[in-house]
BAKELO-659933 format. One record per residue (C-alpha): x, y, z. Coordinates in steps of 0.1 Angstrom, whole numbers, plus 5000, padded with zeros to 4 digits. Example, Ala and Ser with C-alpha at 12.3 -4.5 7.8 and 13.67 -1.06 7.14 Angstrom:
# residues 2
512349555078/513749895071/
# end
This chain:
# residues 627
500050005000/503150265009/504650174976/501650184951/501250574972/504550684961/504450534926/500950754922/502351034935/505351034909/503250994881/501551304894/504851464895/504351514933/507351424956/506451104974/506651185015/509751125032/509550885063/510851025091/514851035099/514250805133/510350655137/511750515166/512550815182/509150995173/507650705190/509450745221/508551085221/505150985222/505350745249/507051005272/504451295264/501751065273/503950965303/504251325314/500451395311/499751135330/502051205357/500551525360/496851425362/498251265390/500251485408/496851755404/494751505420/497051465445/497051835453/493251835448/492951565478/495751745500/495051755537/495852045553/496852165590/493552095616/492052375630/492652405670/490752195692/490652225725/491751915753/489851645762/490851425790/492651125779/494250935810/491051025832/488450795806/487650465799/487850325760/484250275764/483050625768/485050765738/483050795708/484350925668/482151125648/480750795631/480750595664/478450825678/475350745655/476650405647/475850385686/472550355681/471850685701/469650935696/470551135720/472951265745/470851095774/471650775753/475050785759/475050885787/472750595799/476450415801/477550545830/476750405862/475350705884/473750875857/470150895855/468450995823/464751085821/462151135792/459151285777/458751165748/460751025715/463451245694/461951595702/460351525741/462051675772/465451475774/467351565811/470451385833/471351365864/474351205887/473651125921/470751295920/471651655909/471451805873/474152065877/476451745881/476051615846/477951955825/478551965789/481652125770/481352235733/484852305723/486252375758/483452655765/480752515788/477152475780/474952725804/472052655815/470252985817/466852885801/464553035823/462452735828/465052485836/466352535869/469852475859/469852195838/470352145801/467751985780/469551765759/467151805731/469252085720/472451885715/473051785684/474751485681/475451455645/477251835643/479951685667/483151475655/484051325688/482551285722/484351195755/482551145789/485051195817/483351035848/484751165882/483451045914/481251375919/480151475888/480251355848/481951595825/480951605787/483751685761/482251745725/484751885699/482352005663/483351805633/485652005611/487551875580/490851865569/490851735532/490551965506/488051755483/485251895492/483051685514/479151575516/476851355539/473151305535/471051155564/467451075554/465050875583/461650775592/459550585612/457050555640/455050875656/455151025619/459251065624/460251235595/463951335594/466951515572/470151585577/472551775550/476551865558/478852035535/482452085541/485252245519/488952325523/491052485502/494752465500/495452795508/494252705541/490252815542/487552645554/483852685548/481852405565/477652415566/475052185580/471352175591/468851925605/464951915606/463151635624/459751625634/457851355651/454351325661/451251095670/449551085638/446351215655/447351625668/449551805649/453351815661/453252205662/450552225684/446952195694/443752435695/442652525725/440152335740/441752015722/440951705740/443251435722/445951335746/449651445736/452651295736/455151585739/455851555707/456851775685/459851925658/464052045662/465352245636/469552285642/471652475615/475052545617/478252705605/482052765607/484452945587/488752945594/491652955582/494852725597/498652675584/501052495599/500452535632/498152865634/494452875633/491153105633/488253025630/484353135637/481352905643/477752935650/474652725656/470952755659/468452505675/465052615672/461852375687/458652345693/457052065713/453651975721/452651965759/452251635777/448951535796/449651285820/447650995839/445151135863/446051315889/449551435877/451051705864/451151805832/454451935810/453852255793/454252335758/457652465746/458352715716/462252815717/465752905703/469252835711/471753005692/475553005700/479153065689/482153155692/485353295672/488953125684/492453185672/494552895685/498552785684/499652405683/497652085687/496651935717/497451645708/501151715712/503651955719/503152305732/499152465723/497452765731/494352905725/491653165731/488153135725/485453425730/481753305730/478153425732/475153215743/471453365736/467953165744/464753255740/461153105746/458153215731/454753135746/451053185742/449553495756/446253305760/447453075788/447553165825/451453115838/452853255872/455453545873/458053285867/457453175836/455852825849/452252705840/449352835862/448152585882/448652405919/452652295914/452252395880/449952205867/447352325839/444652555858/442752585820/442152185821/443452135786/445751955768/447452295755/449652395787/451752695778/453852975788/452753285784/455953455794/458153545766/461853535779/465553655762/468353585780/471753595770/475453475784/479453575770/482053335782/485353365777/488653165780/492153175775/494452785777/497752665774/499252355774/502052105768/501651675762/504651485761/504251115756/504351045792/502751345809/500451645800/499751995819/496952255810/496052565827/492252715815/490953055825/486953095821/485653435825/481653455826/480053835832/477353755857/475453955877/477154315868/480554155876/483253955859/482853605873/486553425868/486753025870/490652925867/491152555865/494352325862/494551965846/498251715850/498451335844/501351145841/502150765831/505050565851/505750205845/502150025857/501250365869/498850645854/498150945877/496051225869/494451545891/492151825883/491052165898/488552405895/488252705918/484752915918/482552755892/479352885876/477652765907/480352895932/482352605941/485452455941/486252125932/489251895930/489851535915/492551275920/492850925899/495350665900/495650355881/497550035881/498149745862/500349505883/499749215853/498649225821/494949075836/494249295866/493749655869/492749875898/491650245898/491050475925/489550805922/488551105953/486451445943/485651705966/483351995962/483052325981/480852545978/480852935986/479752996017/477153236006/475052935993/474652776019/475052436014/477852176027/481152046018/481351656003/483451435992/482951115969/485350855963/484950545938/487450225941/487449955914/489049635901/488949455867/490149075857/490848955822/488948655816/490248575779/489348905762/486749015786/487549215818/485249155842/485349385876/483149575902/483849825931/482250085953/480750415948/480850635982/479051015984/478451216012/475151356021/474251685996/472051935985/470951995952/468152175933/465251995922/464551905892/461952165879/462352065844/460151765848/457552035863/458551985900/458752265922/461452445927/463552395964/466352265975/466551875981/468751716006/470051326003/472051126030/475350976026/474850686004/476950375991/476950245953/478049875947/479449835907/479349475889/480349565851/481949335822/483349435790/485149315758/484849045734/482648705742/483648555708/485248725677/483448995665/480748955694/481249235721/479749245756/479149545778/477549525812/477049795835/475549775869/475150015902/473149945933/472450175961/471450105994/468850325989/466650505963/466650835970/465751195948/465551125912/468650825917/467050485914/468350195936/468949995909/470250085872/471249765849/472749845815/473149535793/474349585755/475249265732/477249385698/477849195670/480549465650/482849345621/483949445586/483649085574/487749095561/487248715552/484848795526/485349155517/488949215522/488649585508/486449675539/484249785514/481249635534/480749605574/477849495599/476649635631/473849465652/473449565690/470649455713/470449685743/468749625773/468249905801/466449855833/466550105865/464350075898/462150335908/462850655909/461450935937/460351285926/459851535949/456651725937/455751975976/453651926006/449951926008/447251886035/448551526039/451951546041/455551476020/454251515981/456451225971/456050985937/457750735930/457750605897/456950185888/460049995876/460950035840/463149825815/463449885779/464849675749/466349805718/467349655690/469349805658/470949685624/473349855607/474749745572/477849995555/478249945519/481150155507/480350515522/476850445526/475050315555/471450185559/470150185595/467250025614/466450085652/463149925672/462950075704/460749905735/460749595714/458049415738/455949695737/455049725772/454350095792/456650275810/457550555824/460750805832/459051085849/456351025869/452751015849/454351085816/453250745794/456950695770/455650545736/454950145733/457450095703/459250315679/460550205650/463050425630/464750345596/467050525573/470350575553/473650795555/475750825533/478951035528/480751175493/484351275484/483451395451/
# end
């Protein structure tokens, strides 16, 4: 064919083509253009999935908690929890109570007293200065899914919180997608977007909307005069922001969030109280500029934050001066299922703090300097956190001087572990309060013990407090005083770790000897995993299963409601135990989830009168992009 070309073209009197001086050469040319552009599609998506320098993030205790009570971003919904009051249903001491499903009344105590269970959202503390809550935090208003890891630090007198917000790092930009539903008309969405660039920049946002209710009143609320019994049901709407900047080891950053709910009131079994209606905000932030990570090395940081809350009520309700429903111990005076506030309320908080710190691999040292305005002056709560590892030894000590309730408190924990199957821990707290409050120095102290039996540890110990005064718990619609409970001793039986393979137990178990104010005698936490990536079969880890059956059972719990013409207004709820059950199935990024809560379907109650659903089923699927 090449020669019958050039014989046409010279009896055209055309010069025939010329092949090249060296094809061979040409060729290689080829091969290494193509080799180039290909190396540099690669190098570009290299630099197109760079990660870049973390943004600060403040401390969270790490020789002071257990494995067990340390939770990733994707741990904490793969958890099965709901909630905050779900996790914290782990710890033995803490008492969780109810309303209703995802957007009911959700509250904690330990040992009795709600100001003992306090929550940290990156290193600034969560205030409770809702007028209606008495001091305690609805957990309702934490959002789980905004956080990327959560760590309970349980001291012998009271259960601190540590939740750092989810921030990323990679520069492809990032996506999830949580869609759910279910029983009670649960309808839910969630929707996160995340970006870095490689200059450093960050732009994260995110948003939730959830809404439950019983298929017969509408979640955002009933007409007066409605009869139909509620369910304190109702809807939580959470958005949330950040934007920073960090290089190397420097940071800034700004974030913000916004939880805004409505919720249904509550009418109770005869002869109790109802829970009044709630229409509310939350909105927070902060901006931070921080040095280091905390993780190692030197770090330092300051944070400057602003808290606002505001409920909105009905001006057609009767309510007392204090923003509680009219009515003998605040109970409905109008006799309908609509109980309300009337009393619009705005209040507002700043907190500020400045931290430094060092961790070595064998010992850490923070100091933390909270500054709160409150009451016309500048209210200054300095604390100081060491630990240390030696040999079998860990060691750590923490002190707080002049809290937002005016005390002073002080923890000590050591650790040993003689052989590789026994440990033993001991732990002492002290609080003091000012001496303008009136109420008495304690002390608690917990001692425990753990054998390895194969790859479970199995162990128990004893829980000692003194005798304290607290403040009721008005958020279950209680009146407000000041309680007092004795001196009390807490035996612990617990066992955790692996039964078989992938099969995981975790039991958790305090007895008192006595029930006193909202503390049950008896709390049994029982939870039966079944967690593994299934390597054998899909050796990419491209698939994974997670199947937990949890079952929770606590004795009866006394609330303190007043005195009446008879005597000590004291109810003590019935005995309650609930069964969950949840499957989880990941396929690559996506993961389809399915939870039945109460699976025999029998009543209970939390809070005394307040009916909990039957059974709940919920179903759904996240599912993450890197695109």
């Amino acid at each position: 064919m090449a020669g019958a070309a050039r014989s046409t073209a010279h009896a055209q009197g055309q010069t025939p083509p010329r092949p090249p001086a060296d094809s061979a050469a040409v060729a290689d040319s080829i091969v290494r253009a193509r080799i180039l552009a290909r190396t540099d599609s690669v190098r570009q998506a290299i630099l197109a999935d760079s990660i870049k320098s973390p943004l600060t993030r403040y401390e969270t205790p790490m020789r002071e908690t257990e494995e067990r009570l340390r939770f990733t971003g994707r741990e904490i919904l793969s958890s099965g929890a709901v909630n905050l009051a779900d996790l914290l249903d782990r710890v033995p001491g803490v008492s969780t109570f109810r309303s209703g499903w995802m957007a009911g009344l959700h509250v904690a105590t330990y040992l009795g007293d709600a100001r003992r269970v306090r929550l940290f959202i990156d290193g600034l503390e969560v205030d409770a200065i809702d007028v209606r809550n008495g001091g305690a935090v609805d957990l309702t208003d934490i959002q789980l899914w905004a956080y990327d890891e959560i760590v309970i630090e349980r001291a012998p007198s009271e259960v601190r919180v540590w939740m750092r917000t989810a921030s990323v790092v990679k520069t492809t930009p990032f996506t999830r997608v949580d869609i759910f539903t279910g029983d009670l008309n649960t309808n839910g969405f969630r929707g996160l977007f995340a970006r870095r660039w490689r200059n450093g920049l960050m732009l994260q946002l995110g948003g939730q909307q959830v809404a439950t209710q019983t298929g017969r009143v509408s979640a955002f609320g009933a007409p007066a005069g409605q009869t139909t019994q509620l369910r304190s049901d109702g809807s939580v709407q959470s958005f949330s922001g950040r934007f920073g900047w960090a290089r190397n080891k420097w940071s800034v950053d700004a974030y913000g969030s916004n939880v805004a709910r409505e919720r249904d009131s509550h009418t109770p079994r005869e002869d109790f109280d109802s829970l009044p209606s709630y229409k509310g905000q939350r909105r927070e932030g902060y901006v931070r500029v921080g040095y280091g990570d905390t993780l190692r090395g030197f770090w330092a940081q300051a944070v400057s934050g602003a808290l606002r809350v505001r409920m909105q009520g009905d001006s057609g309700a009767t309510s007392s001066d204090d923003g509680s429903a009219g009515g003998e111990d605040g109970a409905d005076s109008t006799e309908t299922d609509t109980t309300v506030v009337s009393l619009d309320t705005l209040r507002s908080q700043t907190q500020h703090l400045v931290a430094v710190g060092y961790r070595a691999s064998w010992w850490n040292a923070s100091y933390t300097h909270r500054a709160r305005p409150m009451d016309g002056a500048l209210r200054h709560a300095p604390a100081l956190r060491v630990g240390a590892t030696w040999r079998i030894f860990d060691a750590s000590a923490y002190a707080e001087r002049n809290g937002r309730d005016s005390t002073d408190r002080t923890d000590l924990r050591l650790r040993a572990r003689p052989f590789p199957w026994l440990q033993l821990s001991a732990a002492h707290s002290t609080r003091s309060p000012d001496d303008t409050t009136g109420r008495p120095q304690s002390s608690a102290l917990r001692a425990e013990g753990a054998v390895r039996i194969g790859q479970l540890w199995v162990g128990g110990g004893l829980v000692r407090e003194d005798a304290t005064q607290f403040d009721n718990l008005v958020l279950v619609g209680a009146p407000a005083r000041v309680l007092a409970n004795a001196a009390s001793t807490g035996v612990l039986v617990n066992a955790r770790g692996r039964l078989y393979k992938d099969l995981r137990l975790d039991v958790q178990t305090i007895r008192w000897d006595k029930a006193q104010f909202t503390t049950p005698q008896t709390h049994v936490r029982v939870e039966l995993a079944l967690i593994s990536d299934w390597l054998s079969r899909f050796p990419k880890g491209e698939f994974s299963v997670n199947t937990r059956l949890i079952y929770d059972r606590r004795g009866g719990v006394p609330f303190f409601y007043g005195e009446n013409d008879e005597g000590l207004d004291l109810r003590v709820t019935e005995p309650a135990q609930v069964v969950t059950g949840m499957l989880e199935l990941r396929i690559q990024r996506a993961i389809l989830f399915y939870q039945y809560r109460n699976l025999t379907g029998g009543q209970y109650e939390q809070i005394r009168g307040i009916t909990m659903p039957s059974a709940v089923q919920m179903y759904g699927v996240r599912w993450e992009f890197w695109n």
